[in-house]
C-alpha positions as CSV (number, residue, x, y, z in Angstrom):
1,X,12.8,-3.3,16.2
2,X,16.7,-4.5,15.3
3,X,16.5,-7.4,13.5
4,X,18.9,-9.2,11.0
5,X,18.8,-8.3,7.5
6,X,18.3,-11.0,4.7
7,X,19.7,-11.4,1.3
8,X,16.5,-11.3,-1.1
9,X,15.4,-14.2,-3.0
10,X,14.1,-13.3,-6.8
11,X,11.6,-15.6,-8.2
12,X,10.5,-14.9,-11.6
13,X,7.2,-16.1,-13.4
14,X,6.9,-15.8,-17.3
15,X,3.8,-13.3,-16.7
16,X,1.6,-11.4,-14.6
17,X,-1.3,-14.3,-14.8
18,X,1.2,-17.1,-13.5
19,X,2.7,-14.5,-10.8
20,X,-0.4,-14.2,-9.7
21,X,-1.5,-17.3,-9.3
22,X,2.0,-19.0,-7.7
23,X,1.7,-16.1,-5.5
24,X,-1.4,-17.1,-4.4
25,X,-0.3,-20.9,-4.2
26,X,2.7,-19.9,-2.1
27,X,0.8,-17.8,0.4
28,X,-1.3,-20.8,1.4
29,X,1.5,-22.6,2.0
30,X,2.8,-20.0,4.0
31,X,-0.3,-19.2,6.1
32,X,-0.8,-23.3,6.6
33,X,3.0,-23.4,8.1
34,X,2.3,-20.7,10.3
35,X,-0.8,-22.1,12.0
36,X,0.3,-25.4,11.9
37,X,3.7,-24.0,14.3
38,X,1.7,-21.6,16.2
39,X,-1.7,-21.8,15.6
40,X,-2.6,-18.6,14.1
41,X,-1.0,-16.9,10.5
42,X,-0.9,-12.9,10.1
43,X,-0.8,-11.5,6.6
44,X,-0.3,-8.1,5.6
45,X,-2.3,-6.8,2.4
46,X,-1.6,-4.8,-0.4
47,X,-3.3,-3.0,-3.7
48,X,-2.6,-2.3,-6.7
49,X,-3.1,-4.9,-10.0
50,X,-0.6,-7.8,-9.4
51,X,-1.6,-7.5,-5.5
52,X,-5.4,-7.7,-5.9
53,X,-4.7,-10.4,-8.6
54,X,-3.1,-12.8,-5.8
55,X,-6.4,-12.4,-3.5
56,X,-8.8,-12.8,-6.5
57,X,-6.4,-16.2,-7.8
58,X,-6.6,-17.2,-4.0
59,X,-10.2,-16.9,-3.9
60,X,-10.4,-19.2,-7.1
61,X,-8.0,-21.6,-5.7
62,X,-9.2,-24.8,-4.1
63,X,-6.4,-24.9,-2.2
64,X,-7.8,-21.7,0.0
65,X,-9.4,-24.1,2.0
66,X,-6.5,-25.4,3.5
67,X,-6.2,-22.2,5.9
68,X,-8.4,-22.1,8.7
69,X,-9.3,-18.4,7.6
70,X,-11.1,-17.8,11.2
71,X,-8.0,-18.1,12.3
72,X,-5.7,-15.0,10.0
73,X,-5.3,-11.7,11.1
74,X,-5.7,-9.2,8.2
75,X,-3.8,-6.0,8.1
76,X,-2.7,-3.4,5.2
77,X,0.2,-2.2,4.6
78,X,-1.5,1.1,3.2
79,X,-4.5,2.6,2.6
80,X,-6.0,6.0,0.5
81,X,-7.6,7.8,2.7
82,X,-11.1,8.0,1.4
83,X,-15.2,7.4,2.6
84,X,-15.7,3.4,3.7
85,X,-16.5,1.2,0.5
86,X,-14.9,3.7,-1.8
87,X,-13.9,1.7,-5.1
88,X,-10.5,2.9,-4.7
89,X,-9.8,1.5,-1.3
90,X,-7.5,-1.3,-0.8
91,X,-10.1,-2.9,1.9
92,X,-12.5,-2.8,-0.7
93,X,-10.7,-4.4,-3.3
94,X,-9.7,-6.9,-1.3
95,X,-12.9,-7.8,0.3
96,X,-14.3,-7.8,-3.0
97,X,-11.5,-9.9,-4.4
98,X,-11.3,-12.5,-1.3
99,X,-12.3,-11.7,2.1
100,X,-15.9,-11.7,1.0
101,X,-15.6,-15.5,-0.2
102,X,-13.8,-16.9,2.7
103,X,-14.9,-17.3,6.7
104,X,-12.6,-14.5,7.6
105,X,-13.5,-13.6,11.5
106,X,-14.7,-9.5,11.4
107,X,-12.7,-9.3,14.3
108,X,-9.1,-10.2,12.7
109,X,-9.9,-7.6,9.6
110,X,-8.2,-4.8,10.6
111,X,-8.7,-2.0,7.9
112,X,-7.0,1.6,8.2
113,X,-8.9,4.8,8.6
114,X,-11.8,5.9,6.4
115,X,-12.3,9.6,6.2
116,X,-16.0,9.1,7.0
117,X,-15.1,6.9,9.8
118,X,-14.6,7.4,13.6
119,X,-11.9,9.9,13.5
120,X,-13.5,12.1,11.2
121,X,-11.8,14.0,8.0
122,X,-8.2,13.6,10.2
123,X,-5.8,10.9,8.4
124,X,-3.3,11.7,11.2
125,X,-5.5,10.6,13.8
126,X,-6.3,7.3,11.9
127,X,-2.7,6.7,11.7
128,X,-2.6,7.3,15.2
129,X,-5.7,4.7,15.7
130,X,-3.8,2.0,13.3
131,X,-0.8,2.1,15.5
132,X,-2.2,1.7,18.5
133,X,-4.1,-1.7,17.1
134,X,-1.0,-2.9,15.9
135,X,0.3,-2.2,19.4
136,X,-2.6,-3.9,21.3
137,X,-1.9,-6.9,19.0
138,X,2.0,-7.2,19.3
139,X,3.5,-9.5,22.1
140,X,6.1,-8.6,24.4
141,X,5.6,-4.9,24.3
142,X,6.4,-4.5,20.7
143,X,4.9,-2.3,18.8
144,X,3.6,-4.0,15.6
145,X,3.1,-8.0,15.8
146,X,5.3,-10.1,13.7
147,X,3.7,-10.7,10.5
148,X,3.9,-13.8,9.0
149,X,4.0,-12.4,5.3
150,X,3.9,-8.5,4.4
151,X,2.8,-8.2,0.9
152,X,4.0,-5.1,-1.3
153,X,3.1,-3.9,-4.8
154,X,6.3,-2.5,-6.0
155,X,5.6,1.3,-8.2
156,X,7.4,2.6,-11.4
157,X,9.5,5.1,-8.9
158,X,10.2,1.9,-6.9
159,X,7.5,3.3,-4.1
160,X,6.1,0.4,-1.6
161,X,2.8,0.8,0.4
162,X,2.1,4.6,0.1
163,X,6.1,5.4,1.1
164,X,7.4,7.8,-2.1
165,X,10.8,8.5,-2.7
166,X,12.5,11.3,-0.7
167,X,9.1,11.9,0.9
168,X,8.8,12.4,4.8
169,X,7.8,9.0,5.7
170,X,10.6,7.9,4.5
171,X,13.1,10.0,7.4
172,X,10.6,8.2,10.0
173,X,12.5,6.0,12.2
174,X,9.7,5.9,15.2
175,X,6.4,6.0,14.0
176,X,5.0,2.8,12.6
177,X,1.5,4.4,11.3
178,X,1.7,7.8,9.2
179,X,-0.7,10.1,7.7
180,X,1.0,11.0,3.9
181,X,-0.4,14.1,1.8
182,X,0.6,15.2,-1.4
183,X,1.2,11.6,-2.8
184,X,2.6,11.9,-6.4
185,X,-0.4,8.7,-7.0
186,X,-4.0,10.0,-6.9
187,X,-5.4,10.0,-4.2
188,X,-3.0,12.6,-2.9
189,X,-4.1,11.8,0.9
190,X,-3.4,8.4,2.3
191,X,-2.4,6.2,5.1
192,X,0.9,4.0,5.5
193,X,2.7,1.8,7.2
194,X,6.8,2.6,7.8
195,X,9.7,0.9,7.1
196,X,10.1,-0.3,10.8
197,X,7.1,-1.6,10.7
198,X,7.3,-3.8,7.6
199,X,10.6,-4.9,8.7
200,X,8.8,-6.9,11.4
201,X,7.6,-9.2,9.1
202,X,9.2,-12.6,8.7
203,X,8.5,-12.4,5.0
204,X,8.3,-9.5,3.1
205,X,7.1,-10.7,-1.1
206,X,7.7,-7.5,-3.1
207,X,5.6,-8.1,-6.4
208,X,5.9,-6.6,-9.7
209,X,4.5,-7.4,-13.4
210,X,5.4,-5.4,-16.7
211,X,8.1,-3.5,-18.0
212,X,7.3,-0.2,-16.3
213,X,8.9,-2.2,-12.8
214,X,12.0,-3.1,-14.5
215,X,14.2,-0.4,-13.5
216,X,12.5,0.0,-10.0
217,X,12.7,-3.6,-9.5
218,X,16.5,-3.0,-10.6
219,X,17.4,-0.5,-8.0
220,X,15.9,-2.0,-4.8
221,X,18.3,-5.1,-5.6
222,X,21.4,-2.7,-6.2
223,X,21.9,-1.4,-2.8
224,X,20.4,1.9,-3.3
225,X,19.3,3.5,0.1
226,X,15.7,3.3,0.9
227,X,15.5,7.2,1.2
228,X,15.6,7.4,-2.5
229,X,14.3,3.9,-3.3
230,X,11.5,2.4,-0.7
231,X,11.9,-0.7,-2.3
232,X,15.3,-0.8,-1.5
233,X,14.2,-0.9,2.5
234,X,11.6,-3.6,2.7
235,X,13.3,-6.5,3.9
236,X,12.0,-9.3,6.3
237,X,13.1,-10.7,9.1
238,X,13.9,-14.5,8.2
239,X,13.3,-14.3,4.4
240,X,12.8,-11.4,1.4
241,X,11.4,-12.6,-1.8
242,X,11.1,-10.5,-5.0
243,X,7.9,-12.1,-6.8
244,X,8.4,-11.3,-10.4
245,X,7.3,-11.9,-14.1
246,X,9.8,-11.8,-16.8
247,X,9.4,-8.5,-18.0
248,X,10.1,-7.2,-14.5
249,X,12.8,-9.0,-14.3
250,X,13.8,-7.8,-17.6
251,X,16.8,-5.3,-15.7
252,X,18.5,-7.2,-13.5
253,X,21.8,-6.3,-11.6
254,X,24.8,-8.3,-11.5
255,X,24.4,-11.2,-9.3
256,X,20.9,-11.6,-10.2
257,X,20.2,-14.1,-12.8
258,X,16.7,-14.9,-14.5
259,X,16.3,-18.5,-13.0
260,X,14.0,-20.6,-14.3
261,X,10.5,-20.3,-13.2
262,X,9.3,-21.4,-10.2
Protein backbone atom coordinates (compact mmCIF):
# COMPACT_ATOMS: atom_id res chain seq x y z
CA UNK A 1 0.00 0.00 0.00
CA UNK A 2 3.02 2.74 -0.74
CA UNK A 3 1.58 5.54 -2.05
CA UNK A 4 2.56 9.30 -2.28
CA UNK A 5 1.79 11.51 0.52
CA UNK A 6 -0.19 14.89 0.00
CA UNK A 7 0.08 18.25 1.53
CA UNK A 8 -3.45 18.80 3.35
CA UNK A 9 -5.77 21.39 2.15
CA UNK A 10 -7.65 23.31 5.16
CA UNK A 11 -11.06 24.65 4.39
CA UNK A 12 -12.67 26.47 6.97
CA UNK A 13 -16.55 27.19 7.44
CA UNK A 14 -17.76 29.97 9.96
CA UNK A 15 -19.75 27.06 11.90
CA UNK A 16 -20.68 23.64 12.41
CA UNK A 17 -24.28 24.15 10.40
CA UNK A 18 -22.40 25.55 7.18
CA UNK A 19 -19.56 22.75 7.58
CA UNK A 20 -22.10 20.52 7.49
CA UNK A 21 -23.88 21.38 4.87
CA UNK A 22 -20.70 22.34 2.19
CA UNK A 23 -19.55 19.08 3.32
CA UNK A 24 -22.40 17.50 2.11
CA UNK A 25 -22.47 19.73 -1.13
CA UNK A 26 -18.87 18.79 -1.82
CA UNK A 27 -19.38 14.97 -1.43
CA UNK A 28 -21.90 14.97 -4.24
CA UNK A 29 -19.65 16.51 -6.34
CA UNK A 30 -17.24 14.15 -5.49
CA UNK A 31 -19.31 10.98 -5.78
CA UNK A 32 -20.83 12.40 -9.34
CA UNK A 33 -16.97 12.80 -10.66
CA UNK A 34 -16.24 9.49 -9.67
CA UNK A 35 -19.07 7.69 -11.52
CA UNK A 36 -19.07 9.86 -14.23
CA UNK A 37 -14.88 8.58 -14.76
CA UNK A 38 -15.56 5.13 -13.71
CA UNK A 39 -18.90 4.37 -13.25
CA UNK A 40 -19.19 3.60 -9.75
CA UNK A 41 -18.16 6.09 -6.46
CA UNK A 42 -17.03 4.38 -2.98
CA UNK A 43 -17.42 6.40 0.27
CA UNK A 44 -16.27 5.65 3.52
CA UNK A 45 -18.48 6.71 6.54
CA UNK A 46 -18.03 8.08 9.82
CA UNK A 47 -19.95 9.03 13.24
CA UNK A 48 -19.83 11.31 15.57
CA UNK A 49 -21.94 14.89 15.40
CA UNK A 50 -20.33 16.88 12.47
CA UNK A 51 -20.09 13.40 10.53
CA UNK A 52 -23.78 12.35 10.94
CA UNK A 53 -24.66 16.07 10.26
CA UNK A 54 -23.08 15.79 6.53
CA UNK A 55 -25.43 12.57 5.82
CA UNK A 56 -28.50 14.14 7.53
CA UNK A 57 -27.64 17.86 5.27
CA UNK A 58 -27.13 15.27 2.28
CA UNK A 59 -30.34 13.72 2.77
CA UNK A 60 -32.00 17.30 2.84
CA UNK A 61 -30.12 18.34 -0.15
CA UNK A 62 -31.81 18.28 -3.61
CA UNK A 63 -28.69 17.92 -4.98
CA UNK A 64 -28.54 14.09 -3.56
CA UNK A 65 -30.20 13.14 -6.50
CA UNK A 66 -27.50 13.76 -8.77
CA UNK A 67 -25.63 10.44 -7.57
CA UNK A 68 -26.96 7.34 -8.90
CA UNK A 69 -26.92 5.93 -5.20
CA UNK A 70 -27.56 2.24 -6.64
CA UNK A 71 -24.48 2.62 -7.81
CA UNK A 72 -22.02 3.73 -4.18
CA UNK A 73 -20.44 1.26 -2.15
CA UNK A 74 -20.81 2.22 1.57
CA UNK A 75 -18.15 1.34 4.06
CA UNK A 76 -17.13 2.60 7.74
CA UNK A 77 -14.31 3.54 8.83
CA UNK A 78 -15.27 2.28 12.43
CA UNK A 79 -17.75 0.87 14.21
CA UNK A 80 -18.72 0.17 18.37
CA UNK A 81 -19.09 -3.08 18.65
CA UNK A 82 -22.55 -3.47 19.88
CA UNK A 83 -26.20 -5.63 19.06
CA UNK A 84 -27.50 -4.64 15.29
CA UNK A 85 -29.73 -1.37 15.44
CA UNK A 86 -28.11 -0.27 18.66
CA UNK A 87 -28.65 3.65 18.88
CA UNK A 88 -25.05 4.03 19.30
CA UNK A 89 -23.98 2.40 16.09
CA UNK A 90 -22.52 4.37 13.32
CA UNK A 91 -24.68 2.10 10.78
CA UNK A 92 -27.58 3.10 12.52
CA UNK A 93 -27.00 6.64 12.58
CA UNK A 94 -26.35 6.76 9.28
CA UNK A 95 -29.05 4.76 7.96
CA UNK A 96 -31.26 6.85 10.01
CA UNK A 97 -29.66 10.02 8.90
CA UNK A 98 -29.45 9.03 5.00
CA UNK A 99 -29.20 5.67 3.73
CA UNK A 100 -32.80 5.18 4.65
CA UNK A 101 -33.94 8.15 2.24
CA UNK A 102 -31.97 7.21 -0.68
CA UNK A 103 -32.03 4.03 -3.28
CA UNK A 104 -28.92 2.72 -1.70
CA UNK A 105 -28.40 -1.09 -3.14
CA UNK A 106 -28.42 -3.59 0.27
CA UNK A 107 -25.70 -5.23 -1.41
CA UNK A 108 -23.05 -2.14 -1.56
CA UNK A 109 -23.87 -1.38 2.41
CA UNK A 110 -21.22 -2.94 3.97
CA UNK A 111 -21.59 -2.42 7.81
CA UNK A 112 -18.88 -3.88 10.48
CA UNK A 113 -19.62 -6.50 12.96
CA UNK A 114 -22.57 -6.53 15.44
CA UNK A 115 -22.02 -8.45 18.59
CA UNK A 116 -25.33 -10.16 17.97
CA UNK A 117 -24.41 -10.87 14.53
CA UNK A 118 -22.78 -13.93 12.68
CA UNK A 119 -19.62 -14.04 14.50
CA UNK A 120 -21.02 -13.99 17.76
CA UNK A 121 -19.75 -11.93 20.99
CA UNK A 122 -16.03 -12.02 19.08
CA UNK A 123 -15.05 -8.34 17.68
CA UNK A 124 -11.75 -10.00 16.50
CA UNK A 125 -13.43 -12.30 14.33
CA UNK A 126 -15.60 -9.34 12.85
CA UNK A 127 -12.53 -7.54 12.15
CA UNK A 128 -11.42 -10.51 10.54
CA UNK A 129 -14.82 -10.72 8.41
CA UNK A 130 -14.45 -6.81 7.46
CA UNK A 131 -11.15 -7.48 6.04
CA UNK A 132 -11.76 -10.04 4.05
CA UNK A 133 -14.86 -7.99 2.32
CA UNK A 134 -12.67 -5.23 1.79
CA UNK A 135 -10.33 -7.75 0.18
CA UNK A 136 -12.97 -9.50 -2.06
CA UNK A 137 -13.89 -5.93 -3.20
CA UNK A 138 -10.22 -4.51 -3.95
CA UNK A 139 -8.86 -4.97 -7.57
CA UNK A 140 -5.53 -6.18 -8.43
CA UNK A 141 -4.95 -8.18 -5.36
CA UNK A 142 -5.10 -5.31 -2.93
CA UNK A 143 -6.26 -5.53 0.07
CA UNK A 144 -8.83 -2.75 0.66
CA UNK A 145 -10.43 -1.03 -2.67
CA UNK A 146 -9.48 2.55 -3.39
CA UNK A 147 -11.99 4.68 -1.84
CA UNK A 148 -13.09 7.50 -3.50
CA UNK A 149 -13.57 9.72 -0.20
CA UNK A 150 -12.78 8.31 3.46
CA UNK A 151 -14.62 10.47 5.82
CA UNK A 152 -13.18 11.09 9.54
CA UNK A 153 -14.52 12.76 12.60
CA UNK A 154 -11.48 14.23 14.20
CA UNK A 155 -11.63 13.70 18.53
CA UNK A 156 -10.48 16.19 21.31
CA UNK A 157 -7.13 13.73 21.73
CA UNK A 158 -6.87 14.12 17.85
CA UNK A 159 -8.25 10.24 17.62
CA UNK A 160 -9.75 9.23 13.95
CA UNK A 161 -12.14 6.31 13.41
CA UNK A 162 -11.71 4.25 16.75
CA UNK A 163 -7.55 4.65 16.46
CA UNK A 164 -6.52 6.36 20.10
CA UNK A 165 -3.36 7.72 20.71
CA UNK A 166 -0.40 5.44 21.73
CA UNK A 167 -3.01 2.62 21.55
CA UNK A 168 -2.09 -0.81 19.66
CA UNK A 169 -3.74 -0.16 16.50
CA UNK A 170 -1.81 2.42 16.09
CA UNK A 171 1.80 0.09 15.88
CA UNK A 172 -0.34 -2.00 13.15
CA UNK A 173 1.33 -1.79 9.89
CA UNK A 174 -0.43 -5.11 8.32
CA UNK A 175 -3.80 -5.52 9.46
CA UNK A 176 -6.36 -3.30 7.74
CA UNK A 177 -9.43 -4.46 10.07
CA UNK A 178 -8.84 -4.51 14.09
CA UNK A 179 -10.75 -5.43 17.07
CA UNK A 180 -9.94 -2.40 19.80
CA UNK A 181 -10.87 -2.81 23.67
CA UNK A 182 -10.43 -0.54 26.28
CA UNK A 183 -11.25 2.55 24.17
CA UNK A 184 -10.90 5.72 26.35
CA UNK A 185 -14.66 6.66 24.43
CA UNK A 186 -17.66 4.54 25.71
CA UNK A 187 -18.21 2.02 24.30
CA UNK A 188 -14.90 0.54 25.38
CA UNK A 189 -15.18 -2.39 22.62
CA UNK A 190 -15.14 -1.43 19.06
CA UNK A 191 -14.08 -2.13 15.52
CA UNK A 192 -11.63 -0.05 13.19
CA UNK A 193 -10.18 0.44 10.28
CA UNK A 194 -6.02 1.12 10.25
CA UNK A 195 -4.04 3.64 8.97
CA UNK A 196 -2.97 1.55 5.86
CA UNK A 197 -6.23 1.18 5.12
CA UNK A 198 -7.40 4.79 5.17
CA UNK A 199 -4.42 5.78 3.26
CA UNK A 200 -5.99 3.98 0.29
CA UNK A 201 -8.39 6.50 -0.12
CA UNK A 202 -7.96 9.10 -2.77
CA UNK A 203 -9.54 11.62 -0.44
CA UNK A 204 -9.34 11.52 2.99
CA UNK A 205 -11.87 14.93 4.61
CA UNK A 206 -10.90 15.06 8.32
CA UNK A 207 -13.89 17.14 9.90
CA UNK A 208 -14.03 18.95 13.06
CA UNK A 209 -16.57 21.74 14.74
CA UNK A 210 -16.00 23.61 18.17
CA UNK A 211 -13.29 24.64 20.13
CA UNK A 212 -12.61 21.34 21.98
CA UNK A 213 -10.86 20.27 18.18
CA UNK A 214 -8.72 23.24 18.14
CA UNK A 215 -5.63 21.89 19.58
CA UNK A 216 -6.11 18.35 17.97
CA UNK A 217 -6.90 19.88 14.72
CA UNK A 218 -3.43 21.87 15.52
CA UNK A 219 -1.21 18.97 15.98
CA UNK A 220 -2.24 16.65 12.97
CA UNK A 221 -1.16 19.81 10.76
CA UNK A 222 2.26 20.13 12.77
CA UNK A 223 4.00 17.10 11.77
CA UNK A 224 3.39 15.19 14.90
CA UNK A 225 3.78 11.39 14.33
CA UNK A 226 0.63 9.46 13.95
CA UNK A 227 1.60 7.19 17.04
CA UNK A 228 0.86 9.98 19.33
CA UNK A 229 -1.57 11.87 17.06
CA UNK A 230 -3.91 9.57 14.61
CA UNK A 231 -4.87 12.55 13.01
CA UNK A 232 -1.59 13.22 12.10
CA UNK A 233 -1.53 9.86 9.84
CA UNK A 234 -4.67 10.11 7.79
CA UNK A 235 -3.62 11.30 4.55
CA UNK A 236 -5.08 10.41 1.02
CA UNK A 237 -3.67 9.34 -1.87
CA UNK A 238 -4.32 12.28 -4.43
CA UNK A 239 -5.78 14.92 -2.04
CA UNK A 240 -6.19 15.51 2.05
CA UNK A 241 -8.65 18.12 3.10
CA UNK A 242 -9.17 19.31 6.66
CA UNK A 243 -13.01 20.33 6.74
CA UNK A 244 -13.31 22.90 9.37
CA UNK A 245 -15.46 25.69 11.20
CA UNK A 246 -13.85 28.60 12.65
CA UNK A 247 -13.54 27.70 16.05
CA UNK A 248 -11.65 24.62 14.94
CA UNK A 249 -9.58 26.35 13.19
CA UNK A 250 -9.16 28.72 15.96
CA UNK A 251 -5.22 27.11 16.59
CA UNK A 252 -3.56 27.00 13.61
CA UNK A 253 0.24 26.33 12.99
CA UNK A 254 2.39 28.42 10.96
CA UNK A 255 1.74 28.05 7.42
CA UNK A 256 -1.86 27.69 7.93
CA UNK A 257 -3.84 30.69 7.53
CA UNK A 258 -7.79 31.05 8.13
CA UNK A 259 -8.77 31.58 4.43
CA UNK A 260 -11.85 32.80 3.69
CA UNK A 261 -14.67 30.44 3.57
CA UNK A 262 -15.31 28.25 1.03
Amino acid sequence: MSRIVTPPTVVVQPDADLLAKAAAARLVTRLVDAQALRGTASVVLTGGGIGIAVLEQLALSPARDAVDWSRVDVWWGDERFLPSGHADRNETQARRALLDHVPVSAERVHPMAASDGADGDDPEAGARRYADELREAAEYGDPVPVFDVCLLGVGPDAHVASLFPERPAMYETERTVVAVHGSPKPPPVRISLTLPAIRSAREVWLLAAGEAKAHAVRLALDKAGPVQVPAAGARGRSRTLFLLDRAAAGALPPGFSVPGTA
